[in-house]
N, C-alpha and C positions, 0 to 999 in steps of 0.2 A: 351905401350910395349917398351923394351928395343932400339929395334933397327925399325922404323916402317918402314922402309922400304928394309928391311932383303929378303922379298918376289920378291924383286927386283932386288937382288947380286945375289941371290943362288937359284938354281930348287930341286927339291926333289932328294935326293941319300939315299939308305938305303944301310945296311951291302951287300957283295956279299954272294953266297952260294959255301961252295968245290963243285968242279967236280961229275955231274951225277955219272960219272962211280967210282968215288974214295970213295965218300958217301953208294951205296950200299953195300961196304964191312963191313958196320958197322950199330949200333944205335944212335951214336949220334947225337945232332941237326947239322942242314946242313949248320950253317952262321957261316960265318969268323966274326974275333974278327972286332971292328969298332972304329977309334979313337974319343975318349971324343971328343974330338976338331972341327969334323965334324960333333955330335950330338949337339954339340952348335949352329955352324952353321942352322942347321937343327931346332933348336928351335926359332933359328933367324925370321925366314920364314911364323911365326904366326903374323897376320894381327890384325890392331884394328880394328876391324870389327865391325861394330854396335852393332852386335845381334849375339852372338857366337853358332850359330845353332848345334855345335858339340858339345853343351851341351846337346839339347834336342836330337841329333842324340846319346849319350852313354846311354845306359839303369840305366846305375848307375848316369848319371847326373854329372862326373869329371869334374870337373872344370879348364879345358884345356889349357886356353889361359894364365892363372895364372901359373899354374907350366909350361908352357914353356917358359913364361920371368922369371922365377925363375933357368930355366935350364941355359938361354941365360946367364942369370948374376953368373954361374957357384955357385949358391949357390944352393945346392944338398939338405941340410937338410928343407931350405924350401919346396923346390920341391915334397920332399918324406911326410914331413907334410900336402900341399895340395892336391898331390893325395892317401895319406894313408888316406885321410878324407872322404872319397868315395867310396872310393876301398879297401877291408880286403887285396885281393890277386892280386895286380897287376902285380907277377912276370908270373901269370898262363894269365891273359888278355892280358900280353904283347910278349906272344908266340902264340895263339890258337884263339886270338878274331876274327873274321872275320871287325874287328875296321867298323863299320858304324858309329862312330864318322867321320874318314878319307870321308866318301862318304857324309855326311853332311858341311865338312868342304868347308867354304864361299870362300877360294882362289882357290876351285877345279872346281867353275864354268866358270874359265879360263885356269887355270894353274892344274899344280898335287898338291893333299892337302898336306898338311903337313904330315909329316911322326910322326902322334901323336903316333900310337902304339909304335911305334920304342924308341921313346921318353917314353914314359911309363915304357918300359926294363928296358931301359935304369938307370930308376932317382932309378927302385927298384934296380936293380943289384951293382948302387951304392951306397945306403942305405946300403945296407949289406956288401958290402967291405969296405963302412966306418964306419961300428961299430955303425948306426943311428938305424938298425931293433932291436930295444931290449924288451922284457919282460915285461908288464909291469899291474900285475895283480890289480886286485879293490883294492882299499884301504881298502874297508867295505866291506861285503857281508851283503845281504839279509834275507837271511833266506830260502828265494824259492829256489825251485828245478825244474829242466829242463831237461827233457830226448827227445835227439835230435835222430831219427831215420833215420841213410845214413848219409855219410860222403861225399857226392859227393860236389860240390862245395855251392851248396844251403844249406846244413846241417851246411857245415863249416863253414859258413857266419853266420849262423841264431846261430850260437856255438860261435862264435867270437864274437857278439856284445852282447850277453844274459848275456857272461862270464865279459864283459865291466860294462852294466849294475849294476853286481856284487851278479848275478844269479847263483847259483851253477850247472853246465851242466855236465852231461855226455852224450857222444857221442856215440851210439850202429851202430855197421856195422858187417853184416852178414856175410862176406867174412873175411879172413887174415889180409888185411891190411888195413890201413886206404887211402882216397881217391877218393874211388867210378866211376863214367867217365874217370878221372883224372888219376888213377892207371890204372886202367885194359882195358879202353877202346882207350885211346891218345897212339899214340906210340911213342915212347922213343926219335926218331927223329924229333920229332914236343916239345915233353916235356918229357925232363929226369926224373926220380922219386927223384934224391936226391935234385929236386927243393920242390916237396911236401915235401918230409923228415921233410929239411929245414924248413919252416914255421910250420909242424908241430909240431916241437920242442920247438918253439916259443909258440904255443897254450898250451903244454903241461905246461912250464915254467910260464906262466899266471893263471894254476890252472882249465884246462877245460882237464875234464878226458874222455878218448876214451878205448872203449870197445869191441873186436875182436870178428869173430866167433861167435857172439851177434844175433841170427837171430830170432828177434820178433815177437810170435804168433807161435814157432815152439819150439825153446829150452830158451827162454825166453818168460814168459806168461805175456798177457796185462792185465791181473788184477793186477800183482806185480807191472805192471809200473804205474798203476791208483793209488795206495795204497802209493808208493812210490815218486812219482812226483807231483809238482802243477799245471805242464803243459807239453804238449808232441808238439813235433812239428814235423811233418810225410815230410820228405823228401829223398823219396826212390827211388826220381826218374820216370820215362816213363819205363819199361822193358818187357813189351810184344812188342815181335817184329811182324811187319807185314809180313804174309805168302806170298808166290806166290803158290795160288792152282791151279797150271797145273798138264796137266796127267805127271805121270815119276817122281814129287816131292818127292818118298818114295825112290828113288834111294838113293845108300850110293854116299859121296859126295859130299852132297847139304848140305850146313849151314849157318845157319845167320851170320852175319858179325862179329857181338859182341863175336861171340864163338872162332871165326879166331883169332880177336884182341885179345883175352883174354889171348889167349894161349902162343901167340908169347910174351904178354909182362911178363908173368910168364915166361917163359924159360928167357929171356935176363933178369929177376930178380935173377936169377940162383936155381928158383922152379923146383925141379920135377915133370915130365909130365907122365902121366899113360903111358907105350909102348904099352899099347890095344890103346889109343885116340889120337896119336900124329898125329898133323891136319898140314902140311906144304906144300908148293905149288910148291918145289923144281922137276924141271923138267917135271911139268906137263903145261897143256893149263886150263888155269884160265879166267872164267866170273866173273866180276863182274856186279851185277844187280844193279845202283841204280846209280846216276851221283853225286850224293852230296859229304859231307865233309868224312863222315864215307864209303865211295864209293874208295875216293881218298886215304884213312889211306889203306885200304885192298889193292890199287895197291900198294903202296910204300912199305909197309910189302912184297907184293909179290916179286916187283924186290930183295929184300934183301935175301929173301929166292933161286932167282934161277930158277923162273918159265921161263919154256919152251916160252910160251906165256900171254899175260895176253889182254883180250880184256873187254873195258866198254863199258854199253851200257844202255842207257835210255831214259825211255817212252817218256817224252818230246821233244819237237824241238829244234835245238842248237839255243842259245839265239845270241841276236847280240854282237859282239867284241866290243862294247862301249855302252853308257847307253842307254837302250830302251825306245824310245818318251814317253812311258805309265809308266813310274815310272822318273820322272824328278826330278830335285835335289830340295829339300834335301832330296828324299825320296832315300832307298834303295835301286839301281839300279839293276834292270834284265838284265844281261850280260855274257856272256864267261868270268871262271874264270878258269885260269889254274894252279894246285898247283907243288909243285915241286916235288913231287909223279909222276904225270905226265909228265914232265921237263923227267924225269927216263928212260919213255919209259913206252910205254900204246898204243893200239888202241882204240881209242872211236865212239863213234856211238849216234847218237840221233835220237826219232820217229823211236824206234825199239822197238816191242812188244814178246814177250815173247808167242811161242807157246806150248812148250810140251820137256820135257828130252827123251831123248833116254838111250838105257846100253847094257853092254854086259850080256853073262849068266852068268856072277858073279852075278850081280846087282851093279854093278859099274855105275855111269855117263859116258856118252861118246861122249854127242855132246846136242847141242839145237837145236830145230827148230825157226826161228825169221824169222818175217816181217818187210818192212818198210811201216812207216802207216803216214798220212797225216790228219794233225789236222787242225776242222772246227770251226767255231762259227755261230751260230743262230744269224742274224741280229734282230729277234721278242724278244727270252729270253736271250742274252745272254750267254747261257751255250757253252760249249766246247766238241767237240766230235770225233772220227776221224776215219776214213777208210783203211781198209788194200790196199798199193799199189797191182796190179797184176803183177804177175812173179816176185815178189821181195822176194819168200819165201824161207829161205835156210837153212841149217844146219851148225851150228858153233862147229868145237871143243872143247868139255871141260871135264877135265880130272875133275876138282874141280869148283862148283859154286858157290862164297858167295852172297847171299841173303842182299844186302842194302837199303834198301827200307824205311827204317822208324821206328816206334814204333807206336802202335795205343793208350795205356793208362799205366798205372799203374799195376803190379800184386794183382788183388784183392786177390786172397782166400790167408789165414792167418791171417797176421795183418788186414788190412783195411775193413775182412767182420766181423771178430773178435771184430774191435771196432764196426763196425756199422756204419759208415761214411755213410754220401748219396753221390753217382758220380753224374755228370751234362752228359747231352746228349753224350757225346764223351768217357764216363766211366773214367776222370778224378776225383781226390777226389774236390766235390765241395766245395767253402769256401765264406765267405762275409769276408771281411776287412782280410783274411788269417784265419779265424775264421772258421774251422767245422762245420757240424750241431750236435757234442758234446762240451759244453762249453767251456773245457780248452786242446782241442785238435786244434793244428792248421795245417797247410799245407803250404810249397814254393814249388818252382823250378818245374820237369818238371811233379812231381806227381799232380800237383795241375794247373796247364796252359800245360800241355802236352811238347811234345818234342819242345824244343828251344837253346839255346847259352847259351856257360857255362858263358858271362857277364850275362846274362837274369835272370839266376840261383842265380849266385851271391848277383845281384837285389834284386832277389825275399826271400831270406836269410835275409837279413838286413830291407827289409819291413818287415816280418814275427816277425821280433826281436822286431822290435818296437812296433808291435799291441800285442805279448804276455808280454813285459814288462809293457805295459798300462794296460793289464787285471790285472797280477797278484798286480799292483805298483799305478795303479788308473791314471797316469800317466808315461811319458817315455822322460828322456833326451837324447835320440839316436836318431842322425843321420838321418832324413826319406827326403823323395822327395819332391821340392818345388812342388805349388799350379798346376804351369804352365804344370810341367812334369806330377803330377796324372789326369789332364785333357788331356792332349794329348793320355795320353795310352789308359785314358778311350774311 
């Protein structure tokens, strides 16, 4: 490494964020600008470390320690070469990753890790101010043809490498725009859309065509895609969302999370919203159900909107403020994470169960009933169970309740019972090597391994690539995961 004992000058510092109160007035991201100079610094701080465990901690496998003595020695265009080598998109990992590279990284079992996300931003955002992000379509093409179904981050992965290859792709998505998670689901203060634009442009200029309003097994039929492609590869995503069936659920009010997000981030695209459907949180008492990532997007939307109140609250117990003994490092630590959504202003609650909606005679929502409950474990099996406290039962106001909880699988009826796909126990499309059970159909991301992280996705896009460019190609020069990483996942 450039500097090896860089770890020993400098502690970790990343960008600040504007002001809680100043940031709600808008959507843009929340971080102040950061000078080059202190991201040097910051790349400084990467250790020789025997065994770069924040390799096997990144799902894509980035090869970490090398473009951070590339950043150290301010040579950018290497940097962006060796993690462009990895990563299609790392301006989207270096906003939105939840980085478990950072919680694998070897200086953190002392110290704070390296600020590797930050650095990742970082080597993209100067890629493209320095003229390095450029175009750069096959030489040759193929002859095959690739019809890529979602454009969410696993589509665009699995569309980027196929188009490398020199595979002719077009890209179908259901919706308007291109993006899929990315667009409609991330809000605007976590990830601007003219960052997708941006690359998308990039895809375009390569010769990888995208197709709108494209929605397969409905107004495009999967015989024309059979007749017309040498291979398909099904990345639509997890989109059945998980219910809460309590009594009062049919109340008006109550919506999934994804519909919240959807809305808000069309309106700040400046789309027209039906005046029958317009879903806003503005001066009402807002639940959110569900503690996660998509939990914490629905508060931050809401402070922006205005809400009266916004209370979270989930099933589970609050984790401990630092790594829990049962997940020790390098492994992904179970902890109190607090986003800056919350930072906002949020009440939160854990080992609170969900009894019943209440309404008025409109059929409005007007309140929840909640318990707090007390989680057990069977010393004999193992499992997890837990009991309602007594006299802890109350009723919470709520004008609006978004539903975050999860997704359970895939939307079968259309495309996926149209081809015939087989699902594995959990109603995922099941696959061997990303392979269907029809030959030249394949499957990534979260249709195909259920809901996960848009790196995972990504991953799973660029694995996809290289097992349909082997089929069509009998072999595949792209890019795939060393020996060490496909055993560990497995």
């Amino acid at each position: 490494m450039g500097d090896p004992k860089g770890f020993l000058k400098a502690t970790r510092e990343l960008p600040k964020s504007r002001p809680p109160k100043e940031r709600i007035d808008d959507y843009r991201e929340i971080y102040l600008p950061f000078p080059v100079e202190k991201t040097v610094v910051q790349a400084s701080r990467c250790m020789d470390c025997g065994i770069p465990f924040c390799h096997n901690g990144c799902p894509l496998g980035n090869i970490i320690p090398e473009f951070n003595d590339a950043v150290y020695r301010e040579d950018w265009q290497l940097a962006y070469e060796i993690l462009s080598s990895t990563n299609n998109f790392p301006e989207f990992t270096g906003r939105i990753c939840p980085a478990p590279c950072e919680t694998a990284c070897v200086l953190g079992i002392n110290q704070p890790a390296v600020a590797i996300e930050h650095i990742e931003k970082s080597i993209i955002e100067q890629a493209f101010e320095r003229g390095l992000v450029k175009a750069y379509p096959p030489s040759e093409r193929t002859g095959k043809r690739v019809a890529v179904i979602g454009s969410g981050p696993s589509g665009l992965a699995a569309a980027a490498q196929l188009n490398k290859a020199g595979h002719t792709v077009t890209v179908f998505e259901r919706k308007d725009r291109i993006g899929g998670l990315l667009r409609y689901g991330i809000p605007d203060f976590k990830l601007e859309k003219h960052v997708i634009d941006r690359r998308i442009a990039v895809m375009e200029a390569e010769g990888v065509k995208f197709q709108t309003n494209a929605n397969v097994g409905e107004n495009i039929s999967v015989e024309s895609l059979q007749e017309e492609f040498d291979a398909i590869c099904l990345c639509g995503g997890s989109t059945i969302p998980r219910d809460l069936k309590i009594p009062g659920r049919e109340l008006k009010g109550i919506y999934f999370a994804m519909e919240f997000l959807e809305q808000s981030n069309r309106r700040i695209a400046g789309e027209s919203i039906n005046p029958d459907e317009v879903l806003m949180a503005t001066g009402k008492n807002v639940i959110v159900i569900g503690g996660g990532d998509t939990g914490s997007d629905c508060v931050g939307t809401s402070n922006r909107h205005r809400a009266e109140s916004i209370t979270q609250i989930e099933l589970l117990s609050k984790p401990p403020d630092g790594r829990a003994e049962e997940t020790p490092w390098p492994q992904w630590p179970m902890m109190l994470r607090t986003s800056s959504s919350h930072e906002e202003g949020a009440d939160r609650h854990w080992a609170v169960l969900t009894k019943s909606f209440h309404g008025d005679d409109q059929g409005n929502v007007k309140s929840l009933k909640v318990v707090d409950i007390e989680w057990t474990r069977d010393q004999l099996t193992g499992r997890s169970g837990f009991a309602e406290v007594e006299g802890t039962e109350r009723d919470l106001p709520c004008d609006l309740a978004l539903l975050a909880i999860g997704y359970l699988h895939p939307q079968h009826t259309g495309l996926l019972d149209l081809l015939g796909v087989e699902y594995d126990e959990r109603g995922n499309v099941r696959t061997q090597n990303y392979q269907t059970s029809i030959e030249n159909v394949f499957s990534a991301g979260d249709m195909r391994r259920g809901q996960s992280l848009v790196v995972w996705a990504i991953s799973e896009g660029r694995e996809a690539a290289r097992a349909i460019d082997t089929y069509l190609m009998g072999e595949s020069s792209l890019e795939g995961k060393t020996v060490s990483q496909l055993v560990i996942e497995d």
